[in-house]
N, C-alpha and C positions, 0 to 999 in steps of 0.2 A: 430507351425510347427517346428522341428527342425532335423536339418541334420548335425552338426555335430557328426564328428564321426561314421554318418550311413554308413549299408554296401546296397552297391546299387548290390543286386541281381536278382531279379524280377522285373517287370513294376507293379506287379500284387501287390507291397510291399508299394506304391506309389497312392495318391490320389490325382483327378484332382489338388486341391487349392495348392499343391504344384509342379506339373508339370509346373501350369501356373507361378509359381515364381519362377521357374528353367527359365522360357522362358523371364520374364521378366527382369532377372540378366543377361541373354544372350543379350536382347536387347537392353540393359544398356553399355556394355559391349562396343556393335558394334558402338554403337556411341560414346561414350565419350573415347574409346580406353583401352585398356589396362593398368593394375598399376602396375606396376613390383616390388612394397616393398612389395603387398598382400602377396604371397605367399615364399618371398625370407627368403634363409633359410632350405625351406624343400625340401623333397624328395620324388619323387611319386616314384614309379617302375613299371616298364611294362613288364609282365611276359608272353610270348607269346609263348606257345607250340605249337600252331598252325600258319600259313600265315598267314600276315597282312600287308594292305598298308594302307589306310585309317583311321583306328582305332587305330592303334601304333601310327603313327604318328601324326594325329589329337591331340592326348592325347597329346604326347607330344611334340609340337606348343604351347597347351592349358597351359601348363605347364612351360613352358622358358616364354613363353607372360606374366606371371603372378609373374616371377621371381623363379621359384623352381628349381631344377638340377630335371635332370630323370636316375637313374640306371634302365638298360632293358637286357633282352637277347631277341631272335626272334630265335626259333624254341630249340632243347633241346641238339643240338650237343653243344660240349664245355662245356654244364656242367654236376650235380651230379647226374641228371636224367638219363644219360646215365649206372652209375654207378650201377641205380636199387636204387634209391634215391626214395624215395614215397613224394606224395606231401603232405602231414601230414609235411615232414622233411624238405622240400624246404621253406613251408609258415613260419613255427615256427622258421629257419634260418635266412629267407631274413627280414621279419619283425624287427630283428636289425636292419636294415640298411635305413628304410623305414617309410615315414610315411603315405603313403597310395600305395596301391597294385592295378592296372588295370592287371587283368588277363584272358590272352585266352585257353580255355582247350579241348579236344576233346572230355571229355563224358559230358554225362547229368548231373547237380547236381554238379560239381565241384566246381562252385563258391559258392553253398551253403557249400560244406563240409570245404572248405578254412574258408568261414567265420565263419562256427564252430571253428574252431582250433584258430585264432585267438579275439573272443570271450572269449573261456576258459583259454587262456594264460594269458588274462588280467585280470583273477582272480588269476592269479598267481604273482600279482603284477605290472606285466608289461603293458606297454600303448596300447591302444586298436590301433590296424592297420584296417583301416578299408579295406571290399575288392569292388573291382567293379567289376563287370562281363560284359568284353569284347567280350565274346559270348561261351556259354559253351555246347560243340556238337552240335547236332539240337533242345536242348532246348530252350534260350535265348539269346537276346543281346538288354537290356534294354536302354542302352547309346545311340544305334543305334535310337531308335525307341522313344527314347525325342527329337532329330534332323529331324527325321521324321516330328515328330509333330508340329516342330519348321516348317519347312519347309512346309509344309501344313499351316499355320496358316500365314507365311508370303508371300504367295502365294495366297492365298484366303482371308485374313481376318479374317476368322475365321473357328473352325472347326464343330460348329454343324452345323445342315442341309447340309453336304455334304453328296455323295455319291463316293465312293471309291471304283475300282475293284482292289484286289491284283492277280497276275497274273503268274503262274511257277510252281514253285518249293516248295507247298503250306506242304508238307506233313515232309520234309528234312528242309524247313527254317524259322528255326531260328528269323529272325528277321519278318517272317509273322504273327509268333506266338505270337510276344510279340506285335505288331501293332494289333494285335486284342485284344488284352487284354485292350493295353490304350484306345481303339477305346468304347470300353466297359463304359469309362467315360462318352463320348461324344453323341449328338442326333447324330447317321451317320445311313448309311446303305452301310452294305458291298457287295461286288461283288465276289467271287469267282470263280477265274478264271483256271482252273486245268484239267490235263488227271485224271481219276479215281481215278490210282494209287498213283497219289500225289495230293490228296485232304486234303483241309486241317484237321486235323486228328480231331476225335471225341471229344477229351479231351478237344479242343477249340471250337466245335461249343457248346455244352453242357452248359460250360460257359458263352457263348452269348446269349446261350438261358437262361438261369437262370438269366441274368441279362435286358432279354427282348429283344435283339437287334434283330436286323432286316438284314438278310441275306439270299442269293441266292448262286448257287452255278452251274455253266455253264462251258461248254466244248470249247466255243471256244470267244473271244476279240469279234468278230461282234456284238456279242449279248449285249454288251452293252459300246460300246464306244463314242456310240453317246447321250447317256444320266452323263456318271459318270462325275466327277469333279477331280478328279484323280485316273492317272493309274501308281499302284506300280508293275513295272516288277520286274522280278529274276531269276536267271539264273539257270538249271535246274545241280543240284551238285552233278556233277559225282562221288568224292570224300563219299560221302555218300553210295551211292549204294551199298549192301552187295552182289548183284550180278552185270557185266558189262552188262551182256545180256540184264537186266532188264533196264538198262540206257539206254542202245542204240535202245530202242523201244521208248523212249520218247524224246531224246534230237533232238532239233531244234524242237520241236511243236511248241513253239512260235515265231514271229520274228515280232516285229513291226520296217514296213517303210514308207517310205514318203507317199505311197498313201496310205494305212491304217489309219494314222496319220491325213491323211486331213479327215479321218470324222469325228472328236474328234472336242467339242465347241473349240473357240478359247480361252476360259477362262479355260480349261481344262489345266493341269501341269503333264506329265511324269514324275517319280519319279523311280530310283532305288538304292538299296543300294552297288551293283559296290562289284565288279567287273563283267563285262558283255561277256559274248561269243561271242554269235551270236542270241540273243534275240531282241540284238535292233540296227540295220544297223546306217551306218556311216553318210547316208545322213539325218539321221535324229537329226544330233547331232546341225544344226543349225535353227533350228526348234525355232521359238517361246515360243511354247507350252514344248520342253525340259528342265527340269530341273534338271537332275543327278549329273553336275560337283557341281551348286549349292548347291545344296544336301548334298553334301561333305564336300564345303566347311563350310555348317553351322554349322560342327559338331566342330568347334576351339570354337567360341563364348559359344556355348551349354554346352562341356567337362569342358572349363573352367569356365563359372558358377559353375557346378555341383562339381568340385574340391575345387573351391575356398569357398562354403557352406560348403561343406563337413567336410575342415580344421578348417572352423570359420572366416572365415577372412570375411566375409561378411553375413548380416543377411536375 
């Protein structure tokens, strides 16, 4: 299995045997602490055209923990972007400066065309940059959805034989997309949890079905909160909507709170990838069964495995 130098684009690029050795360098990680000579010296960059709090940051946590400096920007004012700069020109520039790229981009397929570009550079002699995809439009965000899994797994033990509703915003996100895809590895069985309109789109059940899995697909939490093992909310992305109209016939369908909440096992784990609206009330934040901030937080241990392979510094 080898990951240096690889570019982390897709979930779908990635097989179990090394999801679970991303999880177990994470684990490693959490208990014996961090090694700050691993990585000291390099340079990650975090190229962020879009909002980020969790995923910027995370990374770069994952990144100082490990000893490396982070050059970033967040959002595209200030630089060449603004100029009418293409991002053909921005990755072939920054990749000087850089020895791995986490990048957030608004269309589909960004982070694959990045890692085209820096790919072909490095037959032009130069050192291969690799790219990770931070989450690109309502495609992917693979990085997201290895801490997921991380989080399911050290939540339950394990993750085949679970059942899992994902719950929102099925059709616009992103990280539902690529949690189904790794789910894909695994014995599970999914819950789709969605208005019509945002159902999770065809391209993904297709795949589930061609790899056999087992899914349903429901209108409304009641219908199965009192059987799943975890409930991944998400928040319904205004931001996406090519119309408002079309937004404001859906936003606030969901809202789990405390009584909702008490029919769920008590071995059941709320899970969302954050930032939340009004999907999941405030009284439910101290909730047993909650596990969002967790969530988050496991995404330091996770990034910086995934970093720390990536460069070589660990096998």
């Amino acid at each position: 299995m080898e990951f240096v130098n690889r570019d982390v684009v897709s979930i779908k690029d990635f097989a179990r045997p090394e999801l679970e050795h991303i999880f177990e360098k994470a684990e490693d990680m959490e208990k014996k602490g961090y090694d700050k000579s691993l990585l000291k010296g390099k340079k990650v960059g975090l190229l962020f055209y879009e909002p980020s709090t969790r995923t910027r940051m995370s990374f770069d946590s994952a990144a100082q923990a490990l000893g490396a400096g982070t050059i970033w920007f967040a959002g595209v004012e200030g630089t060449s972007v603004m100029k009418g700069e293409t991002l053909k020109d921005t990755i072939e520039t920054v990749a000087n400066y850089m020895d791995v790229i986490v990048m957030r981009h608004p269309f589909d397929g960004s982070a694959r065309w990045a890692a085209d570009v820096t790919t072909k550079r490095a037959t032009r002699g130069f050192n291969k940059v690799p790219i990770v995809n931070g989450g690109d439009g309502k495609n992917e965000h693979p990085t997201q959805t290895m801490l997921d899994l991380y989080s399911v797994q050290k939540t339950q033990r394990r993750v085949d034989g679970l059942e899992l509703a994902l719950v929102g915003d099925l059709k616009y996100g992103r990280t539902t997309h690529s949690l189904s895809y790794a789910l894909s590895m695994f014995d599970t069985k999914i819950r789709y949890v969605a208005p019509d309109a945002l159902q999770i789109p065809e391209h993904v059940t297709s795949f589930l079905k061609r790899k056999g899995i087992a899914f349903t697909k429901h209108s409304r939490i009641e219908e199965v909160i009192e059987t799943v093992d975890i409930i991944y909310m998400t928040r319904i992305q205004k931001e996406r909507f090519p119309d408002e109209n079309e937004y404001n016939k859906v936003k606030g369908v969901y809202r789990m709170d405390k009584k909702l909440l008490s029919r769920a096992k008590p071995t059941m784990r709320l899970m969302h990838p954050l930032p939340r609206v009004d999907e999941i009330t405030l009284d439910v934040d101290d909730d047993q069964r909650s596990y969002y901030f967790q969530q988050a937080g496991n995404g330091v241990p996770v990034r910086a495995a995934l970093l720390a392979l990536i460069m070589g510094a660990v096998r």
